[in-house]
Biopython code that builds the backbone (N, CA, C, O; Angstrom):
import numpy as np
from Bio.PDB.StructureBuilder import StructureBuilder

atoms = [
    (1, "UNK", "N", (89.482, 85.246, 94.696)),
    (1, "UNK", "CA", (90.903, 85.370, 94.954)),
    (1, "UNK", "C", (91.652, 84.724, 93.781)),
    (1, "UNK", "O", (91.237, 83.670, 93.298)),
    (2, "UNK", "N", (92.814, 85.376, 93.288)),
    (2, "UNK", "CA", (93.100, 84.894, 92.180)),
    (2, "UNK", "C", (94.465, 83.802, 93.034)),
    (2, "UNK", "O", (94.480, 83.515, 94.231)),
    (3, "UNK", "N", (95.664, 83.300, 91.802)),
    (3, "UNK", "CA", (95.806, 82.207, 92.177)),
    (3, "UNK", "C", (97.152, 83.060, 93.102)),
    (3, "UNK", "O", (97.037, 82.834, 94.306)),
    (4, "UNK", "N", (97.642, 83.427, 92.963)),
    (4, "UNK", "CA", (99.039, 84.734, 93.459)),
    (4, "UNK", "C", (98.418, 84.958, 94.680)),
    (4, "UNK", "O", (99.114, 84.493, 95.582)),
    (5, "UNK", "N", (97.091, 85.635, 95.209)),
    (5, "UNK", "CA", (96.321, 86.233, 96.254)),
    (5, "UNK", "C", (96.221, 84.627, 96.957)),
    (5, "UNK", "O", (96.121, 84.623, 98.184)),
    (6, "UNK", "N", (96.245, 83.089, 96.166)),
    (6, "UNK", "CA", (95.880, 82.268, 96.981)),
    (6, "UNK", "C", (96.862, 81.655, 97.416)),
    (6, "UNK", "O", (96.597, 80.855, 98.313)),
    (7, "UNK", "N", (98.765, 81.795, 96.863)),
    (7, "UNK", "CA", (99.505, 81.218, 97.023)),
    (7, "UNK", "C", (99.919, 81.681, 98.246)),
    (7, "UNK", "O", (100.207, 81.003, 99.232)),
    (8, "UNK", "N", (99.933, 83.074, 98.107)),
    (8, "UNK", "CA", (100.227, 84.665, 99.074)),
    (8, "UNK", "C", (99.817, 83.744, 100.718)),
    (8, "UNK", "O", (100.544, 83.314, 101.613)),
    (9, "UNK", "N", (98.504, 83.741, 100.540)),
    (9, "UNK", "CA", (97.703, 83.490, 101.660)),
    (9, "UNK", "C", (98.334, 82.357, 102.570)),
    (9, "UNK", "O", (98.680, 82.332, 103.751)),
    (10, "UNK", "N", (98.347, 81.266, 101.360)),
    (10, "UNK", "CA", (98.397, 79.514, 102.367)),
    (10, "UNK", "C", (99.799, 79.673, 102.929)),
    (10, "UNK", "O", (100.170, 79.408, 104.073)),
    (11, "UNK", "N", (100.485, 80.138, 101.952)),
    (11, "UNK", "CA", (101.968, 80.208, 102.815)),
    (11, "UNK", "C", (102.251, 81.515, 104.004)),
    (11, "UNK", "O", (103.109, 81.680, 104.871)),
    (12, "UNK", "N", (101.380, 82.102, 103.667)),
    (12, "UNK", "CA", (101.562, 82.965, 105.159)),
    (12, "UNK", "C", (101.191, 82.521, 106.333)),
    (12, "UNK", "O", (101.551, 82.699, 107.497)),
    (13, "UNK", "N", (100.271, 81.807, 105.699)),
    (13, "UNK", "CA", (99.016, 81.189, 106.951)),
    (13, "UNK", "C", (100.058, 79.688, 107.622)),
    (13, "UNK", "O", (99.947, 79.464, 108.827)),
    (14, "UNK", "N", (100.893, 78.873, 106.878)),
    (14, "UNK", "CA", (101.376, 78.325, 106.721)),
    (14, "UNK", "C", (102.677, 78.339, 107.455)),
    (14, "UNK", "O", (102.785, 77.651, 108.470)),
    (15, "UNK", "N", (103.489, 78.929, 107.106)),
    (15, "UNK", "CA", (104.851, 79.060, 107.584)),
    (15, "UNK", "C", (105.057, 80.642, 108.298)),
    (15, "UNK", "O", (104.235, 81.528, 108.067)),
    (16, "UNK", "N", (106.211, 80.861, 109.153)),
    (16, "UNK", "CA", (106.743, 81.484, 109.776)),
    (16, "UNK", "C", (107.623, 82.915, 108.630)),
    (16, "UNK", "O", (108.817, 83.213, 108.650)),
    (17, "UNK", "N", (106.816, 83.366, 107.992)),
    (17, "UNK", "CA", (107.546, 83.678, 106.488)),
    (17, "UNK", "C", (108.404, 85.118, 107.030)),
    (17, "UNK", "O", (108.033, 86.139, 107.608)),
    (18, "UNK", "N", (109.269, 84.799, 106.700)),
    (18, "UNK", "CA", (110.468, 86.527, 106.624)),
    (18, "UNK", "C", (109.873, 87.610, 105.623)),
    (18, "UNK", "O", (109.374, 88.727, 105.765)),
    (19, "UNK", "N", (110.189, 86.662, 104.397)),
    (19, "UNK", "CA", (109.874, 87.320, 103.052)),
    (19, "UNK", "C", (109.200, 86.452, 102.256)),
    (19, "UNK", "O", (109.472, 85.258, 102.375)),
    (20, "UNK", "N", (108.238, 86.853, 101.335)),
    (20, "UNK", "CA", (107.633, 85.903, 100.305)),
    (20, "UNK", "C", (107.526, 87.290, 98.967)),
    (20, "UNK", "O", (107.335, 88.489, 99.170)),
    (21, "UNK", "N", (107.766, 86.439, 97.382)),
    (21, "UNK", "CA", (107.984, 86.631, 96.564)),
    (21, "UNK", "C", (107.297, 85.869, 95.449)),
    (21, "UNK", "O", (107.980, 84.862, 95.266)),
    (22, "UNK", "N", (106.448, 85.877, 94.766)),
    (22, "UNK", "CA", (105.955, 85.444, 93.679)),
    (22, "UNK", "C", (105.983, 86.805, 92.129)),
    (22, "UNK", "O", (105.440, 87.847, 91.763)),
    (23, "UNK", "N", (107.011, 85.821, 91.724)),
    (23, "UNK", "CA", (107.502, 86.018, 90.132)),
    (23, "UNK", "C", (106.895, 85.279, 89.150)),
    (23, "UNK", "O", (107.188, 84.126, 88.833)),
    (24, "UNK", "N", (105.714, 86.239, 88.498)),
    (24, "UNK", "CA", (104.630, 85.617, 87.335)),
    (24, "UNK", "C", (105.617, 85.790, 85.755)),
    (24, "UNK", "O", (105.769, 86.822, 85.102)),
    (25, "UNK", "N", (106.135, 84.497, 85.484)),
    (25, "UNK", "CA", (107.055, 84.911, 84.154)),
    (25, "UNK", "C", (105.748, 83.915, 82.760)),
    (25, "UNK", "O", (106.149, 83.372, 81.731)),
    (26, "UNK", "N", (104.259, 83.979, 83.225)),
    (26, "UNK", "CA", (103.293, 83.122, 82.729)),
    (26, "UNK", "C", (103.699, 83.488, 80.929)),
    (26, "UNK", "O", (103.851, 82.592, 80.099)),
    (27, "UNK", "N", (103.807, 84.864, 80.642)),
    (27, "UNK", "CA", (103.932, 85.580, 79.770)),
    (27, "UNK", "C", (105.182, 85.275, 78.533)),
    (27, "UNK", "O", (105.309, 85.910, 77.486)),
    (28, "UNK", "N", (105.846, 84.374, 78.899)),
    (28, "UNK", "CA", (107.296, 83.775, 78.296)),
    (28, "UNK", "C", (106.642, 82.404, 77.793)),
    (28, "UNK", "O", (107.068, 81.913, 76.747)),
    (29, "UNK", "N", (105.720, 81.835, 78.438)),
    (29, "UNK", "CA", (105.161, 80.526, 77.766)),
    (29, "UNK", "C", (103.817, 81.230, 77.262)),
    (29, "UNK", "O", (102.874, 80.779, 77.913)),
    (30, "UNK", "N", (103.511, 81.941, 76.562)),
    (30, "UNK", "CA", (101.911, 81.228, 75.937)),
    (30, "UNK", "C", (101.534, 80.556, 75.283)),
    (30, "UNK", "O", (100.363, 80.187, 75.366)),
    (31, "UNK", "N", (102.237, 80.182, 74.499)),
    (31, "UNK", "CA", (101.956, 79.154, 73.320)),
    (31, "UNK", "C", (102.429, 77.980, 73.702)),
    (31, "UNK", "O", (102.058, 77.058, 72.975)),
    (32, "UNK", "N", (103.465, 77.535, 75.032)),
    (32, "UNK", "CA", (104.270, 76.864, 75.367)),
    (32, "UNK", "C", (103.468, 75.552, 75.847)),
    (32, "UNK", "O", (104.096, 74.663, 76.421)),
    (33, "UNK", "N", (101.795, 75.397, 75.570)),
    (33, "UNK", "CA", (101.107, 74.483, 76.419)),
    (33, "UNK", "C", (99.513, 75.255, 75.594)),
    (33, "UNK", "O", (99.274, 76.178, 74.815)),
    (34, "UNK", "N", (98.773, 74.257, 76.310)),
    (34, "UNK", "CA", (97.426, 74.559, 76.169)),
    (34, "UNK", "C", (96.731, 74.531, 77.469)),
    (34, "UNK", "O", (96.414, 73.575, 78.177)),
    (35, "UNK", "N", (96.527, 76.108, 77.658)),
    (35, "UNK", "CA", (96.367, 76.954, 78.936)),
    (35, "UNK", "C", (94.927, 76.625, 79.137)),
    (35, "UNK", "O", (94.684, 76.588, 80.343)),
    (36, "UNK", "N", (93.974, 76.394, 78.464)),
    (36, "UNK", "CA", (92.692, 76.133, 78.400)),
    (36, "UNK", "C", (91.951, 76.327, 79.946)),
    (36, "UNK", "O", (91.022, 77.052, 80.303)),
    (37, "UNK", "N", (92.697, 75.459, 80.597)),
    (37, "UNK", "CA", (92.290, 75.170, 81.530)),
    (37, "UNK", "C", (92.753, 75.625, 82.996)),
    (37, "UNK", "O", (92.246, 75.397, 84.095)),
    (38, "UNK", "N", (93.873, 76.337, 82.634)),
    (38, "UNK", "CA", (94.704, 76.644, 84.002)),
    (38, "UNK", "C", (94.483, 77.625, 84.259)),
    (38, "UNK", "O", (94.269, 77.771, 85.463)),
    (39, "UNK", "N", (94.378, 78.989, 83.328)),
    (39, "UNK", "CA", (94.092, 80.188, 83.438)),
    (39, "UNK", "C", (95.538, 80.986, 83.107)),
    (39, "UNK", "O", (96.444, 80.381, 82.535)),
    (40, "UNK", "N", (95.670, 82.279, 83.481)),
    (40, "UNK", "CA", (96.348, 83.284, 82.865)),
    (40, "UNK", "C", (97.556, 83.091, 83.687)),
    (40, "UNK", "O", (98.512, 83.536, 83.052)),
    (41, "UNK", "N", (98.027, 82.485, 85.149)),
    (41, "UNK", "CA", (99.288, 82.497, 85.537)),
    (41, "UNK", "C", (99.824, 80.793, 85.508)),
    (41, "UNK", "O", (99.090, 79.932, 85.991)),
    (42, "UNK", "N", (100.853, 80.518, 85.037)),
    (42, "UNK", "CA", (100.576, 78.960, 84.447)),
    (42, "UNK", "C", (102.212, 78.923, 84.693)),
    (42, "UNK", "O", (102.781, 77.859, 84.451)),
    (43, "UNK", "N", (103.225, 80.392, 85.310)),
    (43, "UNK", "CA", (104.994, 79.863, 85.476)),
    (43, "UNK", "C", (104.977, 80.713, 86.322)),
    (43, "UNK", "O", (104.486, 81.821, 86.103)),
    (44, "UNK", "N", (105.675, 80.270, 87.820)),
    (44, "UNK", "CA", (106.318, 81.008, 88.414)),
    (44, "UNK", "C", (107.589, 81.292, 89.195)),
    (44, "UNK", "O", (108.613, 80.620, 89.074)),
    (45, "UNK", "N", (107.478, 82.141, 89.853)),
    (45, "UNK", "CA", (109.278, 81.348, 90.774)),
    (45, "UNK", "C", (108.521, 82.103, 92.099)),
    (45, "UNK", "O", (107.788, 83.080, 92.249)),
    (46, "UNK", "N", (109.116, 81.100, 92.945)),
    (46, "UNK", "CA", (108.310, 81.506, 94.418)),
    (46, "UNK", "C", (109.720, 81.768, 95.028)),
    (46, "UNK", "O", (110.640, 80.967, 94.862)),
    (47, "UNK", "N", (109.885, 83.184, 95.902)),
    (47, "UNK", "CA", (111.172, 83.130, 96.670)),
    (47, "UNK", "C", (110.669, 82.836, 98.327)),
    (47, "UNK", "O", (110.657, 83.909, 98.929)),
    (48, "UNK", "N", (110.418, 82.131, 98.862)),
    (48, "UNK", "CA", (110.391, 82.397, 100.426)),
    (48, "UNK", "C", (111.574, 82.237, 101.712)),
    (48, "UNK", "O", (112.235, 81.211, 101.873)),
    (49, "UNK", "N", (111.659, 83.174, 102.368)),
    (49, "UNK", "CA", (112.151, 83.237, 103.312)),
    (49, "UNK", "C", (111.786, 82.772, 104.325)),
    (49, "UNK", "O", (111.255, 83.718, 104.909)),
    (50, "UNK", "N", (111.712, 81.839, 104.990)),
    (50, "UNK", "CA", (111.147, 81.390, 106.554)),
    (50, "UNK", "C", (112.347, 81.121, 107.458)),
    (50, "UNK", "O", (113.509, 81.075, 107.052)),
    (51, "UNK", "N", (112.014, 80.972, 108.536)),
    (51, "UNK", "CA", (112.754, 80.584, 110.237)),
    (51, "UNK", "C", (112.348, 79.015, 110.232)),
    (51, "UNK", "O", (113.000, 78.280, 110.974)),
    (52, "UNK", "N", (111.316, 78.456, 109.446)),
    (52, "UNK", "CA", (110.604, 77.241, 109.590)),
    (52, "UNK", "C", (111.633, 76.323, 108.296)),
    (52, "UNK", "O", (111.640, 75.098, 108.173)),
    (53, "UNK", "N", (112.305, 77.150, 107.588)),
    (53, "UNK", "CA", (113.385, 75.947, 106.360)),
    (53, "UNK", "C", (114.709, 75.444, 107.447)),
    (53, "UNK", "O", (115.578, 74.621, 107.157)),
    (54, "UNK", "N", (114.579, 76.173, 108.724)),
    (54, "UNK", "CA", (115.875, 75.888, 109.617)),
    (54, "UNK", "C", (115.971, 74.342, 109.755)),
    (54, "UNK", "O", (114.871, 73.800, 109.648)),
    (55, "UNK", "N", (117.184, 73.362, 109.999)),
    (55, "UNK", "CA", (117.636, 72.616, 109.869)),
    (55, "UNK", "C", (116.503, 71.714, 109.041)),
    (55, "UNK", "O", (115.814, 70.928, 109.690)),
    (56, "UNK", "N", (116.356, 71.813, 107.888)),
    (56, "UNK", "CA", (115.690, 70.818, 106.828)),
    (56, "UNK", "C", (116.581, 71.334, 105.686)),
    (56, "UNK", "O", (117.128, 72.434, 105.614)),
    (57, "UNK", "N", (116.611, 70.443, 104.917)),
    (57, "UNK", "CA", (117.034, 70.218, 103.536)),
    (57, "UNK", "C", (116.890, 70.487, 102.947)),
    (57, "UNK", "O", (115.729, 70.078, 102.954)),
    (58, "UNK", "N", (116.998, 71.284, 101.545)),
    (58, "UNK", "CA", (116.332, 71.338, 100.224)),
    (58, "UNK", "C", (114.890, 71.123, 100.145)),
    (58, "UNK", "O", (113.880, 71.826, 100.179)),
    (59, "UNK", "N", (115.322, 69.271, 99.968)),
    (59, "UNK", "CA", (114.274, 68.121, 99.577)),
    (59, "UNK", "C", (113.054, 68.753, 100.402)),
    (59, "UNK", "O", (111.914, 69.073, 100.065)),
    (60, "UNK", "N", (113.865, 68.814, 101.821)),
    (60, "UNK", "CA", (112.674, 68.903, 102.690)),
    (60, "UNK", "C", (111.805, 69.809, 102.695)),
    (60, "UNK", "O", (110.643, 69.584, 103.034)),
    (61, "UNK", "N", (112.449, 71.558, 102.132)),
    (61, "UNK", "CA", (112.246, 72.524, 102.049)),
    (61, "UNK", "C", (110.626, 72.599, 100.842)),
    (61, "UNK", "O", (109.518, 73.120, 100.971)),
    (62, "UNK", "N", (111.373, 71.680, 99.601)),
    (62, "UNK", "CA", (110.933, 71.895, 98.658)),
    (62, "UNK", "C", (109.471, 71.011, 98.817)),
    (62, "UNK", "O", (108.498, 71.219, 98.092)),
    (63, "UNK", "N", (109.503, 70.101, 99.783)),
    (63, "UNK", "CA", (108.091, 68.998, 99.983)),
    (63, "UNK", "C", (107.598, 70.074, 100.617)),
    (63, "UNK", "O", (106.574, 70.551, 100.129)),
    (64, "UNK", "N", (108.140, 70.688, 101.767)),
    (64, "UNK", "CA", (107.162, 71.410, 102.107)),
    (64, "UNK", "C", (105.412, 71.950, 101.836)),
    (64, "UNK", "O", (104.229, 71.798, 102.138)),
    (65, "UNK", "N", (106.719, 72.898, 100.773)),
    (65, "UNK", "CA", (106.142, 74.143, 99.703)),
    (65, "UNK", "C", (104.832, 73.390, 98.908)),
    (65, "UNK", "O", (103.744, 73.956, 98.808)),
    (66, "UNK", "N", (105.059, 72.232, 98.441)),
    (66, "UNK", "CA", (104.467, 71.024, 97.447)),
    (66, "UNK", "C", (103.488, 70.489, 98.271)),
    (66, "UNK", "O", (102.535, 70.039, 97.635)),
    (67, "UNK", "N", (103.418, 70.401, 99.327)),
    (67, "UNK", "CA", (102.334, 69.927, 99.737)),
    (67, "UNK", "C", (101.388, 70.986, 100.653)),
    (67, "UNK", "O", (100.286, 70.502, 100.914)),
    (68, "UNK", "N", (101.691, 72.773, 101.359)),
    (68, "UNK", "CA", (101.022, 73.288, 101.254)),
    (68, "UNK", "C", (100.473, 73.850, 99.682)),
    (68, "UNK", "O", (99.311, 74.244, 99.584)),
    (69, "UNK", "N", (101.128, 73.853, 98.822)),
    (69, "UNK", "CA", (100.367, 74.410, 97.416)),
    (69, "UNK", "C", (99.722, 73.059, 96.583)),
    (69, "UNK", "O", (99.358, 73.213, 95.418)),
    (70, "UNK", "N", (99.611, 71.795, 97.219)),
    (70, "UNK", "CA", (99.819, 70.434, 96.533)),
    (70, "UNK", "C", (98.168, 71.106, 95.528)),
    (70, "UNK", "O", (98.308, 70.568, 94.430)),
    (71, "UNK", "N", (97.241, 71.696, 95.487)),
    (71, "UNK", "CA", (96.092, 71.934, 94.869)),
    (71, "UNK", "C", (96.228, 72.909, 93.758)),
    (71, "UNK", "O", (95.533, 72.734, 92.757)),
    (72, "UNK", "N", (97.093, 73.978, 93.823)),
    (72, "UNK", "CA", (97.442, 74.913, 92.921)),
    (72, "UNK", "C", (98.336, 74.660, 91.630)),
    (72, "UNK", "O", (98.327, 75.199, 90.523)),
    (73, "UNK", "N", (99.311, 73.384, 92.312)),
    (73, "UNK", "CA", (100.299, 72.944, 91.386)),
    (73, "UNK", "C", (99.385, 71.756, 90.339)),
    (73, "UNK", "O", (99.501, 71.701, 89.115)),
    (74, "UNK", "N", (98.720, 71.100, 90.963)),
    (74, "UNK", "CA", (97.541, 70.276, 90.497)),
    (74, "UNK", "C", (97.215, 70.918, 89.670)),
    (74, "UNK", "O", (97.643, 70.644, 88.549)),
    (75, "UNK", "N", (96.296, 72.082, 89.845)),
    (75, "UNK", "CA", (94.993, 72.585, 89.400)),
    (75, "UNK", "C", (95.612, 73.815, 88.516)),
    (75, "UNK", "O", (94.946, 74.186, 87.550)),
    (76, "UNK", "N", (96.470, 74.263, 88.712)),
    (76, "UNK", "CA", (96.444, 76.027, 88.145)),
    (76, "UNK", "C", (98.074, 76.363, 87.454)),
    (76, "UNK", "O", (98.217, 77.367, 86.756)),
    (77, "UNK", "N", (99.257, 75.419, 87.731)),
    (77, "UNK", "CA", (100.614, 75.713, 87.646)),
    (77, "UNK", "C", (101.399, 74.549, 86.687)),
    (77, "UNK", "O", (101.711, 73.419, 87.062)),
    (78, "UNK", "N", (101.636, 75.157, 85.312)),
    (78, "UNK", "CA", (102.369, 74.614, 84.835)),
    (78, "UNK", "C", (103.907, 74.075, 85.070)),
    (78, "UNK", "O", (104.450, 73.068, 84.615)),
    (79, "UNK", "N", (104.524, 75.320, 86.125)),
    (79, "UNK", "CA", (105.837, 75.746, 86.520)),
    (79, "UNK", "C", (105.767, 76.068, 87.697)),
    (79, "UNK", "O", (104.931, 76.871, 88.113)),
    (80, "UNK", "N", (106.594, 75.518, 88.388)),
    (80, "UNK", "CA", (107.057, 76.401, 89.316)),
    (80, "UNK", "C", (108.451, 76.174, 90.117)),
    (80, "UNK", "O", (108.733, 75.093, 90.634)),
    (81, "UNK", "N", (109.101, 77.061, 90.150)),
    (81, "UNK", "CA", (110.497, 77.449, 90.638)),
    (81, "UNK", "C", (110.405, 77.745, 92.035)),
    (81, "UNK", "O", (109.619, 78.610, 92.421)),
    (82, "UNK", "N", (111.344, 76.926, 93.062)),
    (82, "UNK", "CA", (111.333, 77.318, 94.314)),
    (82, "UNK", "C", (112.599, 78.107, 94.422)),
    (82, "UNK", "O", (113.479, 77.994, 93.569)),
    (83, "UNK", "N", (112.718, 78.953, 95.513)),
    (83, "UNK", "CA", (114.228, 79.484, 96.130)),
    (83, "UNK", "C", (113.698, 79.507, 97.162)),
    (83, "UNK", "O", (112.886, 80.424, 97.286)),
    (84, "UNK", "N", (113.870, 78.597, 98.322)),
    (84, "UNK", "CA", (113.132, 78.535, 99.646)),
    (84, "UNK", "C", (114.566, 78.568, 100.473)),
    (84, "UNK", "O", (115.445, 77.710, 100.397)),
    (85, "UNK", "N", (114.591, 79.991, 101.430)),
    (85, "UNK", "CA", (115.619, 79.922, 102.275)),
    (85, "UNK", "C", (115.514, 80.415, 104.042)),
    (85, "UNK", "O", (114.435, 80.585, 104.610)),
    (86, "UNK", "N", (116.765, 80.573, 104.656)),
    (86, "UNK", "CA", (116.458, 81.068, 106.052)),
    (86, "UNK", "C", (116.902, 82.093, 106.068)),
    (86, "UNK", "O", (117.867, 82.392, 105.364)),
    (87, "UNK", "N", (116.262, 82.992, 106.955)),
    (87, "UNK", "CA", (116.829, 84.028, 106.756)),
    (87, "UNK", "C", (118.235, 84.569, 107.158)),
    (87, "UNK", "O", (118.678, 85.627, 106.709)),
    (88, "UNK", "N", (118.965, 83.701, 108.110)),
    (88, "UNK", "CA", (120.353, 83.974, 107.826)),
    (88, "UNK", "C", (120.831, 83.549, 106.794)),
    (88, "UNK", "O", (122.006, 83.862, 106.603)),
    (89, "UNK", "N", (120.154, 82.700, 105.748)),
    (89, "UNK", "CA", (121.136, 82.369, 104.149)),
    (89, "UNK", "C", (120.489, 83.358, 102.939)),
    (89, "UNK", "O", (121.098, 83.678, 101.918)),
    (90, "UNK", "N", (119.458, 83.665, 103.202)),
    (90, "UNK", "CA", (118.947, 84.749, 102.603)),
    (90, "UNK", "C", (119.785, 86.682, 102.425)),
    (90, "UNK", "O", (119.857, 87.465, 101.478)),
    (91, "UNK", "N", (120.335, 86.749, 104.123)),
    (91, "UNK", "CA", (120.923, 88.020, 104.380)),
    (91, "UNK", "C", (122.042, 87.717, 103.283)),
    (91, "UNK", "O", (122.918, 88.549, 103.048)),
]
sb = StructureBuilder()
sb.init_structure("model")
sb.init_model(0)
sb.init_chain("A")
sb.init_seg("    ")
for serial, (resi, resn, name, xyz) in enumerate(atoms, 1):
    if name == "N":
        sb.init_residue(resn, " ", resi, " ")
    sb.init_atom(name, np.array(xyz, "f"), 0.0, 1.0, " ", f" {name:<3s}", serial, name[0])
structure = sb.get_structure()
């Protein structure tokens, strides 16, 4: 499973998701770092929609996200961009 197929997964498995969105912009940094080790997707922007960001915060929104992916961001993600919303702020 690559790392997109593994982000895909935990947060489905994870949260109550409306919509989920992963935007690979890896291709704008290559030279931007030494990838050696991370592999071929290394920037992204994650959009999720959940019923589960309801009355939490940002902050809260954004720990979330950080601690179901806390291994990917570790291990595989140079970048990553949240837009974590509900789906009435989403409509």
């Amino acid at each position: 499973m690559n790392i997109k197929e593994t982000i895909n997964s935990k947060i489905n498995l994870q949260l109550n998701t409306h919509f989920l969105k992963i935007i690979d912009f890896s291709d704008h940094h290559k030279n931007h770092y030494d990838n050696g080790s991370r592999g071929a997707t290394s920037h992204i922007t994650l959009i999720v929609v959940s019923k589960d960001f309801q009355n939490m915060s940002k902050i809260q929104r954004e720990r979330k996200i950080h601690k179901i992916l806390e291994n990917e961001i570790r291990d595989n993600l140079h970048s990553i961009r949240l837009k974590l919303y509900t789906p009435d702020e989403y409509d």
